[in-house]
C-alpha positions as CSV (number, residue, x, y, z in Angstrom):
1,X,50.6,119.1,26.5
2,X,52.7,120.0,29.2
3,X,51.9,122.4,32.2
4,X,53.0,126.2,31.6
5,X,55.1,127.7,34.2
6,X,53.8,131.3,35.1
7,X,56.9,132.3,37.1
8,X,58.1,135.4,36.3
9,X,61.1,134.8,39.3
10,X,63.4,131.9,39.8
11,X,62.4,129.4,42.6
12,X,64.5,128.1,45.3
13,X,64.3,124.8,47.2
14,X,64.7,126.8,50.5
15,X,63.3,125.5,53.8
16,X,63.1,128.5,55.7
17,X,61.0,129.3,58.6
18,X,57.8,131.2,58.0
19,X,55.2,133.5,59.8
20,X,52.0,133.2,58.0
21,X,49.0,134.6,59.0
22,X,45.8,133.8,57.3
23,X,43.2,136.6,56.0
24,X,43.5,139.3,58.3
25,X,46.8,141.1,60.1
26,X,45.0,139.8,63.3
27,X,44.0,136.4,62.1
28,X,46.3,133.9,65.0
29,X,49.9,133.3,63.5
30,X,51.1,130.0,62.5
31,X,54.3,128.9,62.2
32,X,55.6,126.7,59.2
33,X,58.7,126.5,56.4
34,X,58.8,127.2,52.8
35,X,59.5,124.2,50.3
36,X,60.5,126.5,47.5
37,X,60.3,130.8,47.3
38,X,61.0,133.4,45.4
39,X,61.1,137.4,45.5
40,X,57.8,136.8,44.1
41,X,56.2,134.5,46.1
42,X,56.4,131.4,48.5
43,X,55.1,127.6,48.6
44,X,54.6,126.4,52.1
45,X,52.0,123.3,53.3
46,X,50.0,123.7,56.0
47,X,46.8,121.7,57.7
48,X,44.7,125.3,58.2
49,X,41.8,126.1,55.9
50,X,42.9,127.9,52.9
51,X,41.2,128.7,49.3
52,X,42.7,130.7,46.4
53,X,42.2,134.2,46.4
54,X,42.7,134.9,50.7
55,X,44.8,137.6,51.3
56,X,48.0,136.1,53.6
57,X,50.8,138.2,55.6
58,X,54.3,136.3,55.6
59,X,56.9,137.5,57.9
60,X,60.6,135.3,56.7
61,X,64.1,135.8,56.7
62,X,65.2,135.9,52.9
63,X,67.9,134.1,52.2
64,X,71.3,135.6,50.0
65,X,70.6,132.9,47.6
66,X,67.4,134.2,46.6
67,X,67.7,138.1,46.8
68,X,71.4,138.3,46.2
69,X,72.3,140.4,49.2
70,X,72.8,139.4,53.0
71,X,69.1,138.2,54.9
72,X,66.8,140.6,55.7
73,X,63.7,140.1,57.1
74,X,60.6,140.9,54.9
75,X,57.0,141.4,56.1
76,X,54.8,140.8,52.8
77,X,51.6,140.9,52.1
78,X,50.6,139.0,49.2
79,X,47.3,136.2,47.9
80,X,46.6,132.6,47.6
81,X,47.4,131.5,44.2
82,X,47.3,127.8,44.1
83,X,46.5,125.4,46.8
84,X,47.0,121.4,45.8
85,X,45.3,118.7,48.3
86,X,48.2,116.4,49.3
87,X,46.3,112.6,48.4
88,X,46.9,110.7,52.0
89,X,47.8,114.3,54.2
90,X,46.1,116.5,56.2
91,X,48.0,119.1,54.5
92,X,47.7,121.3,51.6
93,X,50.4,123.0,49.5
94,X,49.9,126.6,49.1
95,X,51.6,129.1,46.5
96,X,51.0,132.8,47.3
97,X,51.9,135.8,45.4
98,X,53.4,138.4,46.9
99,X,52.3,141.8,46.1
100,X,54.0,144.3,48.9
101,X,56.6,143.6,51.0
102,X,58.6,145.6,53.7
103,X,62.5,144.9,54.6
């Protein structure tokens, strides 16, 4: 049986660079880029500790191809959904939800 797709939004192969800062507003900033986003939430990879369920403030430039309207920047705050262990990386892929955002 294949795996169900939960996505209420669609997803876009976007590389776009990405503010993230992990648990708390204060927590250090690290910079990285999306592999796919949505208006609903983002997939990035990073080499920082992470575990489903951490609260995660995004700051990005949405794209026209995702929103439909020129970029805006968004401050979100959303949760870790899904985090895959890359076999052979020091990186892990992370898919958060976002809950609130701010243009």
């Amino acid at each position: 049986m294949g795996k169900i797709d939960r996505r209420e939004a669609q997803r876009f192969s976007l590389s776009v660079p990405l503010r993230v800062r992990l648990g708390t507003r204060t927590a250090p900033e690290e910079l990285v880029a999306t592999v796919n986003l949505s208006e609903r939430g983002v997939y990035f990879e990073t080499a920082s500790p992470v575990r489903e369920g951490l609260g995660v403030h995004l700051t990005l430039e949405m794209p026209p191809e995702v929103t439909g309207v020129p970029v805006t920047l968004w401050n979100c705050a959303g949760e870790v959904v899904r985090v895959e262990r890359r076999n052979g990386s020091a990186k892990v892929g992370v898919g958060v939800r976002i809950d609130h955002w701010k243009c």
